[in-house]
KOLGU-892902 format. One record per residue: residue in three letters; x, y, z of N, C-alpha, C, O in turn. Coordinates in steps of 0.001 Angstrom, whole numbers, padded with zeros to 6 digits, always signed. Layout:
BEGIN
alaXYZXYZXYZXYZ/...
END
This chain:
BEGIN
unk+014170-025753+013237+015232-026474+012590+016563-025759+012795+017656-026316+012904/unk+016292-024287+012837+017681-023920+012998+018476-023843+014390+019687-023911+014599/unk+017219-023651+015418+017797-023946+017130+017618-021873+017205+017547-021145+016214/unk+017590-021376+018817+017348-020219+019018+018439-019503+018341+018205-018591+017548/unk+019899-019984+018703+021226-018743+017857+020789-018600+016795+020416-017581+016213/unk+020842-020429+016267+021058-019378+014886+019820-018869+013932+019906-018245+012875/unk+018600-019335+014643+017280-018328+013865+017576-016732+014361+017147-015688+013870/unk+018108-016858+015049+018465-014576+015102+019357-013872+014770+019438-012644+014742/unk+020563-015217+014316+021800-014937+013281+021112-014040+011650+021831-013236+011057/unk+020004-014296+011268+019631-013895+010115+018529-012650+010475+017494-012689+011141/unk+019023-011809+009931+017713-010170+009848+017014-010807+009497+016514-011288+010513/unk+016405-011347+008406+015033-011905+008321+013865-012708+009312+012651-012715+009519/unk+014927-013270+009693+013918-014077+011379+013854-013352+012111+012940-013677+012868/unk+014385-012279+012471+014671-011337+013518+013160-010124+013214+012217-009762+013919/unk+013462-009920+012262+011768-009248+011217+011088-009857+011222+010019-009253+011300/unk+010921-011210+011169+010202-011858+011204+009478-012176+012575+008253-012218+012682/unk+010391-012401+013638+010156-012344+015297+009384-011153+015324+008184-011339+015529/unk+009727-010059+015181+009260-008570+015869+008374-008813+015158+008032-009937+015525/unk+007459-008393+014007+006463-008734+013134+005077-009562+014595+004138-009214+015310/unk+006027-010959+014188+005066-011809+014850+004451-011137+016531+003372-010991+017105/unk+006055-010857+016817+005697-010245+018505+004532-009151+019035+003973-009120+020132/unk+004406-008493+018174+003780-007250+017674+002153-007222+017359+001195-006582+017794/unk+002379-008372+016261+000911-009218+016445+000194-009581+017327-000933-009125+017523/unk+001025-010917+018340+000283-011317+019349+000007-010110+020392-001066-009805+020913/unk+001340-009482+020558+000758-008276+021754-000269-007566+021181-000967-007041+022048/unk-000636-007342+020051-001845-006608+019815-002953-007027+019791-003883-006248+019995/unk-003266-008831+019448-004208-009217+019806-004430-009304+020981-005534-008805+021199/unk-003721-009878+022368-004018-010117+023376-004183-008596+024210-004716-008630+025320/unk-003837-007615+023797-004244-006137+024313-005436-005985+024000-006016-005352+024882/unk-006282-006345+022916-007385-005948+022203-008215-006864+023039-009155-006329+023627/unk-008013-008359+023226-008458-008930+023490-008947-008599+025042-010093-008596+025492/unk-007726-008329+025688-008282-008318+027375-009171-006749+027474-010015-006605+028358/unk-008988-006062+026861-009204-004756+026782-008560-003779+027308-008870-002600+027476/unk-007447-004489+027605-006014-003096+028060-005430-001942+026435-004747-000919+026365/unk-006092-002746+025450-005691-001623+024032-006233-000598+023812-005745+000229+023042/unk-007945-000331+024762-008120+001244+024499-007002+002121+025073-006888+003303+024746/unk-006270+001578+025843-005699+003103+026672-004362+002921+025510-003388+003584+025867/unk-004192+002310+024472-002975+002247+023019-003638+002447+021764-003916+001657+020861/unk-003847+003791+021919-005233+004164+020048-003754+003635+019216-004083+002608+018622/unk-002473+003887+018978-001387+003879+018088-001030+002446+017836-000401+002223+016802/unk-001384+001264+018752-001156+000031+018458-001377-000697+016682-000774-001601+016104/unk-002132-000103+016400-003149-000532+015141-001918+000039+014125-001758-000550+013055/unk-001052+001185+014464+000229+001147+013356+001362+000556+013202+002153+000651+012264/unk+001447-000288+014506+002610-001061+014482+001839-002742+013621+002425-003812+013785/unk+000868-002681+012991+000105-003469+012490+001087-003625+011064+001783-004610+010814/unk+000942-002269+010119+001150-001991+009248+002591-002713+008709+002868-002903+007525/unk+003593-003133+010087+004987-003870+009519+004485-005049+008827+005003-005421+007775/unk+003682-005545+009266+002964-006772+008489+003431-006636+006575+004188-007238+005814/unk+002667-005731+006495+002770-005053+004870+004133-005665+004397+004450-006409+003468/unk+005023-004852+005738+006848-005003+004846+007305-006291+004829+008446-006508+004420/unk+006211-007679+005417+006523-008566+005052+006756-009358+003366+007513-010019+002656/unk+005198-008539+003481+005404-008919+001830+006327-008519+000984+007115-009135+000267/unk+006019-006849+001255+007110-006334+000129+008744-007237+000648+009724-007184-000095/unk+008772-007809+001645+009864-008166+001516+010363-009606+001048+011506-010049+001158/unk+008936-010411+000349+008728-011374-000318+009123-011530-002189+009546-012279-003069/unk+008619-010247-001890+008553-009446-003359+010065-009306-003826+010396-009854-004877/unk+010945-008629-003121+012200-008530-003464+012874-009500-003583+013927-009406-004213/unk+012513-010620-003067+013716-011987-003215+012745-012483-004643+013296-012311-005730/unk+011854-012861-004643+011281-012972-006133+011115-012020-007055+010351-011059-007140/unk+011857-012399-007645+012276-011259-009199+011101-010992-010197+010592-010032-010777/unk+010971-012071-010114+009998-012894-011611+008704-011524-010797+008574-010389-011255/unk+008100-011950-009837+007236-011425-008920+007381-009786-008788+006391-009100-009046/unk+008456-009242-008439+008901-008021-008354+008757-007153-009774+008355-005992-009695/unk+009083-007715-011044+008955-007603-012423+007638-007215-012569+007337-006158-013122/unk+006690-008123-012036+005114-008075-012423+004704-006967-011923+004124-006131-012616/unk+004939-006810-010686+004517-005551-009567+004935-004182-010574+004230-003463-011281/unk+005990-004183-010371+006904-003277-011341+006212-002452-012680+006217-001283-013065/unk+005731-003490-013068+004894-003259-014713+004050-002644-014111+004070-001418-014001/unk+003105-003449-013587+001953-003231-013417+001793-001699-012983+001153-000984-013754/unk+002454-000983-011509+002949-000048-010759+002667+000836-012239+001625+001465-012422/unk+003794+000760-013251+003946+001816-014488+002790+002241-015071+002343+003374-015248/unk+002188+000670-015462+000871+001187-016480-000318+001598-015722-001401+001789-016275/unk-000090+001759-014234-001297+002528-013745-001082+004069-013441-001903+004939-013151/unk+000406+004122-013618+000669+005320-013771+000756+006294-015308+000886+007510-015442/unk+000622+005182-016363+000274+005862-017592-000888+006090-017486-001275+007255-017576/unk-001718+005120-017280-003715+005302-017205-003964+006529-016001-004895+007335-016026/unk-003339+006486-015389-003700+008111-014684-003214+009491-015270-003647+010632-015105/unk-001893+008866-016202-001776+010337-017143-002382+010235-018336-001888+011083-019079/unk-003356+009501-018977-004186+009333-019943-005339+010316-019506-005649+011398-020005/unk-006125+009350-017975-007089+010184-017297-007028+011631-017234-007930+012427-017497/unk-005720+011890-016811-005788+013339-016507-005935+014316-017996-006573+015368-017948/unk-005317+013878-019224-005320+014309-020255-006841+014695-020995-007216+015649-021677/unk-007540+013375-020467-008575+012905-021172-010083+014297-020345-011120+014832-020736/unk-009277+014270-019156-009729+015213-018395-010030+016445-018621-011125+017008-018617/unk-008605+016971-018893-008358+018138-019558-009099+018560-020697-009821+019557-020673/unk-008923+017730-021836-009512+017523-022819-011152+018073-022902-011785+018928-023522/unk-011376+017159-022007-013492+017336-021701-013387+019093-021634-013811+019987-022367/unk-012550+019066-020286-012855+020452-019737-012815+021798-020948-013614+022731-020875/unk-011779+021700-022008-011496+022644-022962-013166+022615-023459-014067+023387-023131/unk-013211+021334-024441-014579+021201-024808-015928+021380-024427-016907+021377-025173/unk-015895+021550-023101-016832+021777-022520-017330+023301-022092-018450+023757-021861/unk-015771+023987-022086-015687+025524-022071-016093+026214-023478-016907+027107-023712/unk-015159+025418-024405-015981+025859-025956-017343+025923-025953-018092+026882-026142/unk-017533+024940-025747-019260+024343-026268-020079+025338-025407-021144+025738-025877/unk-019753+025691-024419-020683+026506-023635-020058+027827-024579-020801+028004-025545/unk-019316+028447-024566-018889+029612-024874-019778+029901-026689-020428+030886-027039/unk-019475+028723-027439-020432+028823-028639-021919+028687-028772-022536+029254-029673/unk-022622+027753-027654-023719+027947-028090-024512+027781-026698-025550+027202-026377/unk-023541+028561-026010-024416+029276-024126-025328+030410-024595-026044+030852-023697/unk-025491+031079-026000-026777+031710-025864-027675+030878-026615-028866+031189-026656/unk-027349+030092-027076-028964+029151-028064-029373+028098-026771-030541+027719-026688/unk-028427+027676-025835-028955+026691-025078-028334+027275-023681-027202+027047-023255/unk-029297+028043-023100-028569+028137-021544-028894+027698-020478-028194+027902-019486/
END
């Protein structure tokens, strides 16, 4: 719809081109079997990813959710680690008080 100029007038189609380009050359390398002699092909895979995240940023609402979510798995890993800690003290006591009645 937009014609060749002006789909490459915008960074996004342009990311979007390389992305795609990147793809097919990696399937059709894999495919003919010219990709063993490219072990590194399989990381130019990974731009894929920055598609999304770059989905994510124009949706807010979406970005918000991520956002949260991102936090409270980073509280539940400092819970874990606490909870961790915790055992370990108790577990040093408990041996230290009654490692000669039960060893």
């Amino acid at each position: 719809a937009y014609g060749a100029i002006d789909y490459f007038k915008l960074s996004d189609n342009v990311f979007d081109f390389f992305v795609i380009m990147i793809t097919i050359t990696t399937i059709v390398l894999v495919d003919t079997g010219l990709g063993v002699s490219l072990p590194n092909i399989s990381i130019l895979r990974a731009f894929r990813i920055l598609r999304i995240l770059r989905v994510l940023r124009r949706i807010k609402k979406l970005w918000q959710l991520l956002s949260t979510v991102l936090r409270s798995v980073m509280a539940v890993i400092n819970l874990l680690t606490f909870m961790a800690f915790c055992i370990a003290a108790f577990a040093i006591l408990g041996k230290e008080l009654y490692g000669s009645r039960f060893p």
